[in-house]
mmCIF file of the N, C-alpha and C atoms, coordinates in Angstrom:
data_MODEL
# 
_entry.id   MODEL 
# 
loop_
_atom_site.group_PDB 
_atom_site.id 
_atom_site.type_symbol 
_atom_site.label_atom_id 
_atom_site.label_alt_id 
_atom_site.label_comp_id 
_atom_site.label_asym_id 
_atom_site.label_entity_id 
_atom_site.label_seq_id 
_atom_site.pdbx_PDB_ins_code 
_atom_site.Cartn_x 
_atom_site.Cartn_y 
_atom_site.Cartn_z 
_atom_site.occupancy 
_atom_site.B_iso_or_equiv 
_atom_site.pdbx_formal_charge 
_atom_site.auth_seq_id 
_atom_site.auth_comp_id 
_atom_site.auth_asym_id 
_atom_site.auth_atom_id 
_atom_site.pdbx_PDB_model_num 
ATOM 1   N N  . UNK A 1 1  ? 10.025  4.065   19.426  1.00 0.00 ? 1  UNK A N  1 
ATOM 2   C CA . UNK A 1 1  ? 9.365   2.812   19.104  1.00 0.00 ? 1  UNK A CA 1 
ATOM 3   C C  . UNK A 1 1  ? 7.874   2.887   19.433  1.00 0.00 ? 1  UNK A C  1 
ATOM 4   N N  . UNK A 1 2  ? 7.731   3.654   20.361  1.00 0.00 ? 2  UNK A N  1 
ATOM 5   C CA . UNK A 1 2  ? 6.267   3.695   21.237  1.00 0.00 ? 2  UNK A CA 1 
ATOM 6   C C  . UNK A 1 2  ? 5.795   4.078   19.965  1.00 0.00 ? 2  UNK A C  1 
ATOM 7   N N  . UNK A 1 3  ? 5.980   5.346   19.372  1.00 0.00 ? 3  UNK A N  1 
ATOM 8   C CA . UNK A 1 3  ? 5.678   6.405   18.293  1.00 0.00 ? 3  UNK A CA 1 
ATOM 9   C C  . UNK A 1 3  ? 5.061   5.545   17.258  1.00 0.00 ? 3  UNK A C  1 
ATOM 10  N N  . UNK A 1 4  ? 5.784   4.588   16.949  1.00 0.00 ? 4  UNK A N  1 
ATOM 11  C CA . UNK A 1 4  ? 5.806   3.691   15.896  1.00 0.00 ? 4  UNK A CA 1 
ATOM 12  C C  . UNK A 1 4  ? 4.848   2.685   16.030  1.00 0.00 ? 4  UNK A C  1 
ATOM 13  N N  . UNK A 1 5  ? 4.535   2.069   17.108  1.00 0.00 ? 5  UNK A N  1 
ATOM 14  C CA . UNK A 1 5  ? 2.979   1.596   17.646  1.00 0.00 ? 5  UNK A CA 1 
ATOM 15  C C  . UNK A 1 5  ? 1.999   2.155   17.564  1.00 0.00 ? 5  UNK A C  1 
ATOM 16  N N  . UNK A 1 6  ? 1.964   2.904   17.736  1.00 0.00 ? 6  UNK A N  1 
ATOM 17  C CA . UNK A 1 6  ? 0.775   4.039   18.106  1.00 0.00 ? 6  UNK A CA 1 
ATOM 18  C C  . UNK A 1 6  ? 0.176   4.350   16.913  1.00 0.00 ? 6  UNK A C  1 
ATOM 19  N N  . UNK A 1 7  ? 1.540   4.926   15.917  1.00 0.00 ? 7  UNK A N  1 
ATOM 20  C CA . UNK A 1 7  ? 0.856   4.846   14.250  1.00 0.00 ? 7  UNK A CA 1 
ATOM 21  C C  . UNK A 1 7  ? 0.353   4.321   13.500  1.00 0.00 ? 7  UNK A C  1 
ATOM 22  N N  . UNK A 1 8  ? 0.910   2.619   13.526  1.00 0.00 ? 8  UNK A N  1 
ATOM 23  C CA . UNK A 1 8  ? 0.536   1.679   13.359  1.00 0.00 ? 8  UNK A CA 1 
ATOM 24  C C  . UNK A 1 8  ? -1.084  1.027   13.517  1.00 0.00 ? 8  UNK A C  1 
ATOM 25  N N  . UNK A 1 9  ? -0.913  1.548   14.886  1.00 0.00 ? 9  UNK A N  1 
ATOM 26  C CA . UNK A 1 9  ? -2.237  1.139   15.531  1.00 0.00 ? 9  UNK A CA 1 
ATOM 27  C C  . UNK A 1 9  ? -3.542  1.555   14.997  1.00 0.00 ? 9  UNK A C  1 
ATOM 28  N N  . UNK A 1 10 ? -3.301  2.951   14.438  1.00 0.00 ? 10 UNK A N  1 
ATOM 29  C CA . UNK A 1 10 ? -3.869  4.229   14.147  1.00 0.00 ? 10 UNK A CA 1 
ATOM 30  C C  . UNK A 1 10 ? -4.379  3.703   12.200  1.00 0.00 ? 10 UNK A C  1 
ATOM 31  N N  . UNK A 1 11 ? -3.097  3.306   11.788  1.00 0.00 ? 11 UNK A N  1 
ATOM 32  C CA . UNK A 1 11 ? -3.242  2.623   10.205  1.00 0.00 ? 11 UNK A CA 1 
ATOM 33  C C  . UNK A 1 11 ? -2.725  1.801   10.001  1.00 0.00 ? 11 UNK A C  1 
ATOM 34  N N  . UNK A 1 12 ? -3.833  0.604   10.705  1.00 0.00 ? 12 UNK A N  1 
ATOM 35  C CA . UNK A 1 12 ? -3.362  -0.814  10.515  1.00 0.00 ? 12 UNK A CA 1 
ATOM 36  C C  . UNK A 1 12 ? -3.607  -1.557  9.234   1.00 0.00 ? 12 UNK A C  1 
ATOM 37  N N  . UNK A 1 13 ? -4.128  -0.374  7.754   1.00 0.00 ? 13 UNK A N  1 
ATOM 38  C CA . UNK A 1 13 ? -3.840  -0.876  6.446   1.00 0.00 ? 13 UNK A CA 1 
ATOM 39  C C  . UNK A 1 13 ? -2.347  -0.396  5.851   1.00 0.00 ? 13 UNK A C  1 
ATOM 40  N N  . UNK A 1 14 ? -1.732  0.085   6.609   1.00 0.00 ? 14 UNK A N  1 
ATOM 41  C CA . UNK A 1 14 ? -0.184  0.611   6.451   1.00 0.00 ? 14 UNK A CA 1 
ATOM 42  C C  . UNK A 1 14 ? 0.788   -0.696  5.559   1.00 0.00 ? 14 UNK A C  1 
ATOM 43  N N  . UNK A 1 15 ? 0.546   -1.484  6.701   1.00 0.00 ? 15 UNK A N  1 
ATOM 44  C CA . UNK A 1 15 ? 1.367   -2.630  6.996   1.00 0.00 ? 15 UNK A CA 1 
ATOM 45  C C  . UNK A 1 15 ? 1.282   -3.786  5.708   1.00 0.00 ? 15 UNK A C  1 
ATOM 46  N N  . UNK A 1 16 ? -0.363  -3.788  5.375   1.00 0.00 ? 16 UNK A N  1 
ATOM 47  C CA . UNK A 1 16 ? -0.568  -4.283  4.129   1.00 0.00 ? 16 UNK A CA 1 
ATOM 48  C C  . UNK A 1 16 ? -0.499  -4.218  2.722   1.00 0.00 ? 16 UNK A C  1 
ATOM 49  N N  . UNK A 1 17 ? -0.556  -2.748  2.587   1.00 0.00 ? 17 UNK A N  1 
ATOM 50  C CA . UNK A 1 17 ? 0.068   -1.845  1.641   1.00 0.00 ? 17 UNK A CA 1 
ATOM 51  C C  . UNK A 1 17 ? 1.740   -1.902  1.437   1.00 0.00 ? 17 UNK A C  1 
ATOM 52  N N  . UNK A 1 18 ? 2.378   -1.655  2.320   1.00 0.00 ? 18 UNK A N  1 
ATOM 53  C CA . UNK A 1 18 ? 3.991   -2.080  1.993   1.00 0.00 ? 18 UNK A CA 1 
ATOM 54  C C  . UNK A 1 18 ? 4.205   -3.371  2.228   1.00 0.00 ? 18 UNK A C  1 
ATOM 55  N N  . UNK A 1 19 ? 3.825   -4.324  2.795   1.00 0.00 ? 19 UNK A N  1 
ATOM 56  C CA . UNK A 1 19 ? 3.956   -5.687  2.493   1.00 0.00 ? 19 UNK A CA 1 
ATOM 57  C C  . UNK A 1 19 ? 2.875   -5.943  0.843   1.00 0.00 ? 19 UNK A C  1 
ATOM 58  N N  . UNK A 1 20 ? 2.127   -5.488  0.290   1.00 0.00 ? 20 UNK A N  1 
ATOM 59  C CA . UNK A 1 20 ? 1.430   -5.429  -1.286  1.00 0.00 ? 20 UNK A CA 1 
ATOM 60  C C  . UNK A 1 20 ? 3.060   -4.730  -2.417  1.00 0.00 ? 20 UNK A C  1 
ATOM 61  N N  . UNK A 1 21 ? 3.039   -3.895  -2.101  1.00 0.00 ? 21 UNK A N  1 
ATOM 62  C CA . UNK A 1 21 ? 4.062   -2.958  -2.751  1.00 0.00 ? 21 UNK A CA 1 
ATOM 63  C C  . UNK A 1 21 ? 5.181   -3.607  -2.736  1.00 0.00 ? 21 UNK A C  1 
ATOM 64  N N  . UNK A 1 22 ? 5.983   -4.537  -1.828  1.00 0.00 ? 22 UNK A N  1 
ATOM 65  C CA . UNK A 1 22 ? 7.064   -4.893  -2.095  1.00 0.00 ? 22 UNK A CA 1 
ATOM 66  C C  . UNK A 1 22 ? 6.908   -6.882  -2.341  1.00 0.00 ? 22 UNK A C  1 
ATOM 67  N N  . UNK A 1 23 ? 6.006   -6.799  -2.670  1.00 0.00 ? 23 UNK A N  1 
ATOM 68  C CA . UNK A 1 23 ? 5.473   -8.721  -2.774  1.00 0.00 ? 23 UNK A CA 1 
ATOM 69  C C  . UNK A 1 23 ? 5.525   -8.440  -4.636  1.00 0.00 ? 23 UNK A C  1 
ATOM 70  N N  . UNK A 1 24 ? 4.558   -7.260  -4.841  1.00 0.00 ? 24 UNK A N  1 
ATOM 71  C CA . UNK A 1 24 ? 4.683   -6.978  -6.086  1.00 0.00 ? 24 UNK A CA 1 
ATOM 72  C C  . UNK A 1 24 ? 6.008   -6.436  -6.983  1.00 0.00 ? 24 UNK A C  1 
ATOM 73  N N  . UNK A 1 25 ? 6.630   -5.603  -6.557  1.00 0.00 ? 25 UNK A N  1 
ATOM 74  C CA . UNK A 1 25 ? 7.921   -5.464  -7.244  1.00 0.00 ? 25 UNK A CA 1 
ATOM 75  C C  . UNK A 1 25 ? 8.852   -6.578  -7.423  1.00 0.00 ? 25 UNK A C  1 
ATOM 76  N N  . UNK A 1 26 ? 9.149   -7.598  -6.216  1.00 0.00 ? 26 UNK A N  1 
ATOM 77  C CA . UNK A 1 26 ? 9.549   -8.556  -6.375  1.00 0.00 ? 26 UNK A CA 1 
ATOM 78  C C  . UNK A 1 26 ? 9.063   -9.625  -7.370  1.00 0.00 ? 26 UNK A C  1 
ATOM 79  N N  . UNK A 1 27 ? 7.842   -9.479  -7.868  1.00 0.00 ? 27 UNK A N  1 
ATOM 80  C CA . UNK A 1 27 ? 7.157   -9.870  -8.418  1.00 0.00 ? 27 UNK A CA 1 
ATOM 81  C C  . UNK A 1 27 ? 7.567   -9.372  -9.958  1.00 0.00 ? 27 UNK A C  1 
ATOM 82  N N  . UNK A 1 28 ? 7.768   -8.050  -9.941  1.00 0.00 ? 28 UNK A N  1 
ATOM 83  C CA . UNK A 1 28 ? 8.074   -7.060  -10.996 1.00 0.00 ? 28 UNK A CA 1 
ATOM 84  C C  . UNK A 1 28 ? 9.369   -7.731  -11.341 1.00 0.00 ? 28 UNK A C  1 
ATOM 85  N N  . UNK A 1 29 ? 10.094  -7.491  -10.774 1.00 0.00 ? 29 UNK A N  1 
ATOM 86  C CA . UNK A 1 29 ? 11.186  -8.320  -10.551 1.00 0.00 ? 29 UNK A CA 1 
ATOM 87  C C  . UNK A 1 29 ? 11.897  -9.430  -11.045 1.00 0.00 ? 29 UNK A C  1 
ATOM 88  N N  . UNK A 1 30 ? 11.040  -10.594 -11.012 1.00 0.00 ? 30 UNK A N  1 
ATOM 89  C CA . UNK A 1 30 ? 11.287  -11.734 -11.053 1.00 0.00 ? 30 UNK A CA 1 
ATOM 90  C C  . UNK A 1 30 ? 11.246  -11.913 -12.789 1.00 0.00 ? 30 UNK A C  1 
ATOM 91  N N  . UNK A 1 31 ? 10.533  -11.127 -13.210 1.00 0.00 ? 31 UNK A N  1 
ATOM 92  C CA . UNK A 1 31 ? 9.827   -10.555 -14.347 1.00 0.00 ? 31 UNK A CA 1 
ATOM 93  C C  . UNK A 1 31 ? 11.684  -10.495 -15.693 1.00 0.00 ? 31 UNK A C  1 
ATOM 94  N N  . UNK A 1 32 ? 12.221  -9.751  -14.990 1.00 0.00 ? 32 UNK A N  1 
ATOM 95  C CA . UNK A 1 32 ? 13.363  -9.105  -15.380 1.00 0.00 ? 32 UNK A CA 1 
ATOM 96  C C  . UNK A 1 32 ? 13.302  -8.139  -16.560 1.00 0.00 ? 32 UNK A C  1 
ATOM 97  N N  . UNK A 1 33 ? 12.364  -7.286  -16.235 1.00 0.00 ? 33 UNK A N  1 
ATOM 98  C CA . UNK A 1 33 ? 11.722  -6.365  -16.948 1.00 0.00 ? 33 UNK A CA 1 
ATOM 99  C C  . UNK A 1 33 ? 11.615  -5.257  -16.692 1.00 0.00 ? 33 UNK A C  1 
ATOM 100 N N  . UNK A 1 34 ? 12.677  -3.980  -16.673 1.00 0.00 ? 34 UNK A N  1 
ATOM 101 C CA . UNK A 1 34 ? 11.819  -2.651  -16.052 1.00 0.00 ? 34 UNK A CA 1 
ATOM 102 C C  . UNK A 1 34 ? 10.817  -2.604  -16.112 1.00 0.00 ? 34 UNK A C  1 
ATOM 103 N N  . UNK A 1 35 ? 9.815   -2.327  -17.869 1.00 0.00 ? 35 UNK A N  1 
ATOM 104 C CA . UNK A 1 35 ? 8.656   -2.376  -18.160 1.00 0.00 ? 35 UNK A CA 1 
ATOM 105 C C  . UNK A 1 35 ? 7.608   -2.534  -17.308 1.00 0.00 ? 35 UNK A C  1 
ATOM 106 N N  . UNK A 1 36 ? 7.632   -3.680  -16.943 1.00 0.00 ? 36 UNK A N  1 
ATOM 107 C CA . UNK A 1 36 ? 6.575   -4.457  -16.283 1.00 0.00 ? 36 UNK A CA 1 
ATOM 108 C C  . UNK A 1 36 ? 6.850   -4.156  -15.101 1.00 0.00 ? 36 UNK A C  1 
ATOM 109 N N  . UNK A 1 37 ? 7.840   -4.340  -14.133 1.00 0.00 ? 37 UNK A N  1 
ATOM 110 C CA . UNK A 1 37 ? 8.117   -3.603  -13.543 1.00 0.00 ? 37 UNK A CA 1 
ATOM 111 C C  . UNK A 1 37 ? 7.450   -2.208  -12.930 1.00 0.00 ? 37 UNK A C  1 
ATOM 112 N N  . UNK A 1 38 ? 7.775   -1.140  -13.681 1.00 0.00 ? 38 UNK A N  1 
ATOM 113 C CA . UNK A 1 38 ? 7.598   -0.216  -13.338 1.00 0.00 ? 38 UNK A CA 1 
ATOM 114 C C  . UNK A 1 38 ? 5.583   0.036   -13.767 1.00 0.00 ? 38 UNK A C  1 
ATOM 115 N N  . UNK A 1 39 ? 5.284   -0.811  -14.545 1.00 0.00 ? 39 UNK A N  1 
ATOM 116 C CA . UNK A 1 39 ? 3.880   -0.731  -14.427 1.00 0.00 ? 39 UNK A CA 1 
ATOM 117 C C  . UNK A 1 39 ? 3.322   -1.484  -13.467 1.00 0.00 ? 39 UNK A C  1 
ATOM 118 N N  . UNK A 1 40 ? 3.553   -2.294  -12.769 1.00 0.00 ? 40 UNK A N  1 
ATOM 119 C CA . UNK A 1 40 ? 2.818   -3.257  -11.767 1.00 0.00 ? 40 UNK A CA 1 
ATOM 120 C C  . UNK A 1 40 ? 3.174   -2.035  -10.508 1.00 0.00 ? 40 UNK A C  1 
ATOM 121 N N  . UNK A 1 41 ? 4.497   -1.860  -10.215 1.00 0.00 ? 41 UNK A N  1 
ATOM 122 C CA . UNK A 1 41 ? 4.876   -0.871  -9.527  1.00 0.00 ? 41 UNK A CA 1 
ATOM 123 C C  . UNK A 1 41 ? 3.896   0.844   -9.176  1.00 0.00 ? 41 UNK A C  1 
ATOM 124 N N  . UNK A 1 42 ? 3.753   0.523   -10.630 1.00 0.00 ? 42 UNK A N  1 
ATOM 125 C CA . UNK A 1 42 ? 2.608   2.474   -10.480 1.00 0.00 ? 42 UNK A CA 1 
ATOM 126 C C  . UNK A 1 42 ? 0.930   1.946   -10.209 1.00 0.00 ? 42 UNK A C  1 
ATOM 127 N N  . UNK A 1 43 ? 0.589   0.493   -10.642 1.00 0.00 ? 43 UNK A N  1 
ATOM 128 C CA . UNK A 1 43 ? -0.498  0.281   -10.582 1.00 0.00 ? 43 UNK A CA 1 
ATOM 129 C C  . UNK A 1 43 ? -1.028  -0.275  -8.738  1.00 0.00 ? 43 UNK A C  1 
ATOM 130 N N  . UNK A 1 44 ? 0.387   -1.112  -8.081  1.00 0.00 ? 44 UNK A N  1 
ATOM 131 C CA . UNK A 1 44 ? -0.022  -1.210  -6.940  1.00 0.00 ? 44 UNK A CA 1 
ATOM 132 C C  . UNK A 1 44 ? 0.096   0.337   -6.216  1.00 0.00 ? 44 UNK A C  1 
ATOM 133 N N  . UNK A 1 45 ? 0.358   1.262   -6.390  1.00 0.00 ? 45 UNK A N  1 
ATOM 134 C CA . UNK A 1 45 ? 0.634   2.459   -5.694  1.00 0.00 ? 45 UNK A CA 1 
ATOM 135 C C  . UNK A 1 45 ? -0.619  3.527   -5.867  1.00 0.00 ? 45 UNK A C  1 
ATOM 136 N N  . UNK A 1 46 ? -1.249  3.012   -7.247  1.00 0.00 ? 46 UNK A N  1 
ATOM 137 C CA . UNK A 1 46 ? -2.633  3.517   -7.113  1.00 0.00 ? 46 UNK A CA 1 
ATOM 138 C C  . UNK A 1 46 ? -3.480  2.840   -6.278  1.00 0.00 ? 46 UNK A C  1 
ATOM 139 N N  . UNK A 1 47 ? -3.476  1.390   -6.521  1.00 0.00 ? 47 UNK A N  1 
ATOM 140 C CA . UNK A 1 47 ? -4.361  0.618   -5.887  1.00 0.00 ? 47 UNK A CA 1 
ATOM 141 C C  . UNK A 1 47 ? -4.164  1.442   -4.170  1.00 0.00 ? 47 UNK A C  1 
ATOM 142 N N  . UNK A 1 48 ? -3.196  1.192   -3.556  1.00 0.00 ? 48 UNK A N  1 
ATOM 143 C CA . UNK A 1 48 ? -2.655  1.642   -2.625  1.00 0.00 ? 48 UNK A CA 1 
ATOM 144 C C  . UNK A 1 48 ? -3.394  3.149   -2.122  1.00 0.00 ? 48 UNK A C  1 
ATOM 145 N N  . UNK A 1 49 ? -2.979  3.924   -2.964  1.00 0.00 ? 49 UNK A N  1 
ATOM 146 C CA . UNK A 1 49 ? -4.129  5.054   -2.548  1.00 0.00 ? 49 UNK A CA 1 
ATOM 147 C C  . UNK A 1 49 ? -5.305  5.046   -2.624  1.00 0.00 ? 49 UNK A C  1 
ATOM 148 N N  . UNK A 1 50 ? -5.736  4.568   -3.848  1.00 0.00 ? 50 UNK A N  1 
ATOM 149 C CA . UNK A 1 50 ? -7.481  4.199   -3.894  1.00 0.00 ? 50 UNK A CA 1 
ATOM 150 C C  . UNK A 1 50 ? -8.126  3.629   -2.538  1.00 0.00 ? 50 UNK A C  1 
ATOM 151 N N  . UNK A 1 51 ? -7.353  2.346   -1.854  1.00 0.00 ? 51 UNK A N  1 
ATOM 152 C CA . UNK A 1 51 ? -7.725  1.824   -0.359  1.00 0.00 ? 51 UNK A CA 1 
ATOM 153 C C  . UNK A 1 51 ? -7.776  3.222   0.095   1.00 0.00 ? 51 UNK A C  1 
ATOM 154 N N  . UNK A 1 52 ? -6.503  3.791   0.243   1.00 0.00 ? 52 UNK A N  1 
ATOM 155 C CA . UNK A 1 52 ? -6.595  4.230   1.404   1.00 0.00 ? 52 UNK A CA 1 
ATOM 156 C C  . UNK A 1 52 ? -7.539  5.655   1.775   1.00 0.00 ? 52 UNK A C  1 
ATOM 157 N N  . UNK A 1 53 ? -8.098  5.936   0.257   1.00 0.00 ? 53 UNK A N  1 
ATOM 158 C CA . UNK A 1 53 ? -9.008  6.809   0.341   1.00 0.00 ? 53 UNK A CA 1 
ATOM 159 C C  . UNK A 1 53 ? -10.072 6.397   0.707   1.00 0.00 ? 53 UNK A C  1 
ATOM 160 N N  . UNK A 1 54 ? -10.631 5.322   0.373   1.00 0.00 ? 54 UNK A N  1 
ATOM 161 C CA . UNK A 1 54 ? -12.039 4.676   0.491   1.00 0.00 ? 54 UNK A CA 1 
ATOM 162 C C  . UNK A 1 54 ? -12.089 4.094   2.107   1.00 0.00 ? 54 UNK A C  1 
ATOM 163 N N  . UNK A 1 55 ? -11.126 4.044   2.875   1.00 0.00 ? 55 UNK A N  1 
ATOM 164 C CA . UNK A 1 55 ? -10.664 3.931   3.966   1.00 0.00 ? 55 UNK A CA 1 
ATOM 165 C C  . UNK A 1 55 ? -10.807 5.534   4.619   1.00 0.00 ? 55 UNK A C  1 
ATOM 166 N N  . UNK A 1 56 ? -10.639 6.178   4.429   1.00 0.00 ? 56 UNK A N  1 
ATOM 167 C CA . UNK A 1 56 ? -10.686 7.351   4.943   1.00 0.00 ? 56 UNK A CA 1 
ATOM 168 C C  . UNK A 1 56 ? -11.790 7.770   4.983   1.00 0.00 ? 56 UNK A C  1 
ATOM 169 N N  . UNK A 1 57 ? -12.126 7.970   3.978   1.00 0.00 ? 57 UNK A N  1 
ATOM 170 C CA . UNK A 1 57 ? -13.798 8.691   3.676   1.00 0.00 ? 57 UNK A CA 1 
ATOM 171 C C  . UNK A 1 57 ? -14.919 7.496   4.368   1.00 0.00 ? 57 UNK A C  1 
ATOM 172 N N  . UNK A 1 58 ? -14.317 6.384   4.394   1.00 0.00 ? 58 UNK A N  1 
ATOM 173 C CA . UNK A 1 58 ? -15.485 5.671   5.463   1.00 0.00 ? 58 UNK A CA 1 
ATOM 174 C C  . UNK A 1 58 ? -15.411 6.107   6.943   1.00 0.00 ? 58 UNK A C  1 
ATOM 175 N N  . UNK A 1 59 ? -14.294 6.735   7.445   1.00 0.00 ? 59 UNK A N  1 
ATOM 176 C CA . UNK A 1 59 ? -14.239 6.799   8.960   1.00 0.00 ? 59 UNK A CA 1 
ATOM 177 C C  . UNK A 1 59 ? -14.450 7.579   8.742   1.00 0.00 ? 59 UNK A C  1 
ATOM 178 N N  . UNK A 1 60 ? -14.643 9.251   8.066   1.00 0.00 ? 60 UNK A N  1 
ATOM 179 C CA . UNK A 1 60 ? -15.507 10.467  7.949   1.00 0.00 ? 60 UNK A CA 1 
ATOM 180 C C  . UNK A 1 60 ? -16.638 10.035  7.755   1.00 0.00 ? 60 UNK A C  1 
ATOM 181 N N  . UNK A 1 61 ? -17.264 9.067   7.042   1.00 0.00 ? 61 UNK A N  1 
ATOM 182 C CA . UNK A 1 61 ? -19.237 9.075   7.115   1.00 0.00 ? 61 UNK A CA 1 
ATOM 183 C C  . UNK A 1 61 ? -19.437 8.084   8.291   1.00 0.00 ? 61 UNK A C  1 
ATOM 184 N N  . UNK A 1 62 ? -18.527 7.598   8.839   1.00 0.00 ? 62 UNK A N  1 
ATOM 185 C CA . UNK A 1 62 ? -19.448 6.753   10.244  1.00 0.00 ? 62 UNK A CA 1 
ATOM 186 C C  . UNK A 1 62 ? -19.188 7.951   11.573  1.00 0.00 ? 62 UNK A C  1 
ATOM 187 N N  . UNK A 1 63 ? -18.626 8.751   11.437  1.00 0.00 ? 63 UNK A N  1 
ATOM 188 C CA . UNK A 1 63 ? -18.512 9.710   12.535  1.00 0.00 ? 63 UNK A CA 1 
ATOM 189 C C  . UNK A 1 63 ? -19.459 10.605  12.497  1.00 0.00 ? 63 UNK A C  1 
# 
């Protein structure tokens, strides 16, 4: 559990990203549409990496 804090702590955009990812499928979802679905699905998962790159590469240029 400690482990699991610590990571957390470490990528506290984690938490927002899978609470994004599963607000949206449900979303996809509600839809009753693979289709749509599975495109809202691939588009939050880019979005998702895009943060988390632009997130990254900022704590490499402030160091």
């Amino acid at each position: 559990m400690e482990k699991i804090k610590l990571f957390i702590n470490k990528n506290p955009n984690l938490i927002n990203i899978i609470l994004g990812i599963i607000g949206f499928t449900i979303a996809g979802i509600v839809y009753y549409d693979f289709e749509i679905m599975l495109k809202v699905f691939v588009g939050v998962v880019i979005f998702s990496v895009v943060i988390g790159l632009i997130s990254f590469a900022i704590k490499i240029f402030l160091k």
